[in-house]
N, C-alpha and C positions, 0 to 999 in steps of 0.2 A: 400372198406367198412371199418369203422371204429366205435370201441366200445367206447362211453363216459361214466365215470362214474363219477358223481358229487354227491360232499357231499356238502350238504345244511342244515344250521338251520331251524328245524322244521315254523320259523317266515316267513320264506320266499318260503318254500314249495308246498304252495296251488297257490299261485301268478305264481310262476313257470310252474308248472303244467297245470293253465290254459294257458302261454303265447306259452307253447310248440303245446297244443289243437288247440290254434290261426293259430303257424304258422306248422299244418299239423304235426309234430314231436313225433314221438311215442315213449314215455316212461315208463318205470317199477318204480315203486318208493315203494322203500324201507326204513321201520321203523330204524333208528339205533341210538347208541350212544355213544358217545367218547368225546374224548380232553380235556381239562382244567377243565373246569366246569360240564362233564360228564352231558352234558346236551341234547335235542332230538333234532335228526336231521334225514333227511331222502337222502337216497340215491336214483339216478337218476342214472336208466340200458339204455344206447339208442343205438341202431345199426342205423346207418345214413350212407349213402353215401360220399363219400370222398368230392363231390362239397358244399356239406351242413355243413358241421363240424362244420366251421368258423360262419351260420347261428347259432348254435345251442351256440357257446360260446359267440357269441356276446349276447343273448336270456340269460343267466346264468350269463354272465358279468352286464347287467344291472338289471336285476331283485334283484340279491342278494350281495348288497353291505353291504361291512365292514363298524360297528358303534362300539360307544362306552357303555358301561353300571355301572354300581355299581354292585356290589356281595358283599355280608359279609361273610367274613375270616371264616372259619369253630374253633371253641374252642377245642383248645388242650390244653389235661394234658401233661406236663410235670414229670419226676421223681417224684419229692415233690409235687405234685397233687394238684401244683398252678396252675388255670386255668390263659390263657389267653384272654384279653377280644377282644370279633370282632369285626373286624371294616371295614366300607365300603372302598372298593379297587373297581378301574375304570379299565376295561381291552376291549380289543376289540373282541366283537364277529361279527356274521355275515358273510357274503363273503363267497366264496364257495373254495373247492378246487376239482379239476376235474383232471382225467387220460382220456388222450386219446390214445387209442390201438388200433394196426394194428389186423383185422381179417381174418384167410385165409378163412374159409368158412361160411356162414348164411344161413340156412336153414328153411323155415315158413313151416311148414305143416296144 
């Protein structure tokens, strides 16, 4: 038995969700936020069987692929409280990053 947990952009999390419902995959998903952009993303709790793992990240491999986007630079003061002006920056979001962990015991009640 093994625990997955994938972080996903909130963009690609309903998709997800559904493709895990498709193939039988039971997961917790979870509100959260982080990384660069501190922007939403939701985490995926799943206990799955060691023969399915590979099942489940191929399922998070295709679903939630890394793209590119624009942001605008956030205006900072500097000392002398000359602003600087924003400007659109391309960075890549998307794509997931996932833990998978050995679990000694799983208990359903």
């Amino acid at each position: 038995m093994k625990l997955i947990l994938a972080i996903v952009q909130d963009k690609d999390s309903n998709r997800l969700a559904n493709e895990f419902i498709d193939a039988n995959i039971r997961a917790t998903k979870l509100s959260s936020t982080g990384g660069f952009l501190k922007a939403g993303n939701s985490t995926f709790i799943i206990g799955i069987e060691d023969e399915r793992v590979e099942d489940a990240l191929a399922l998070i491999k295709e679903t939630c692929q890394a793209r590119t986007q624009y942001v605008t630079t956030p205006v900072t003061l500097d000392i002398s409280l000359d602003g600087q002006i924003p400007y659109p920056v391309e960075v890549e979001v998307g794509g997931a990053t996932v833990f998978v962990l050995p679990v000694e015991g799983f208990h359903q009640y």
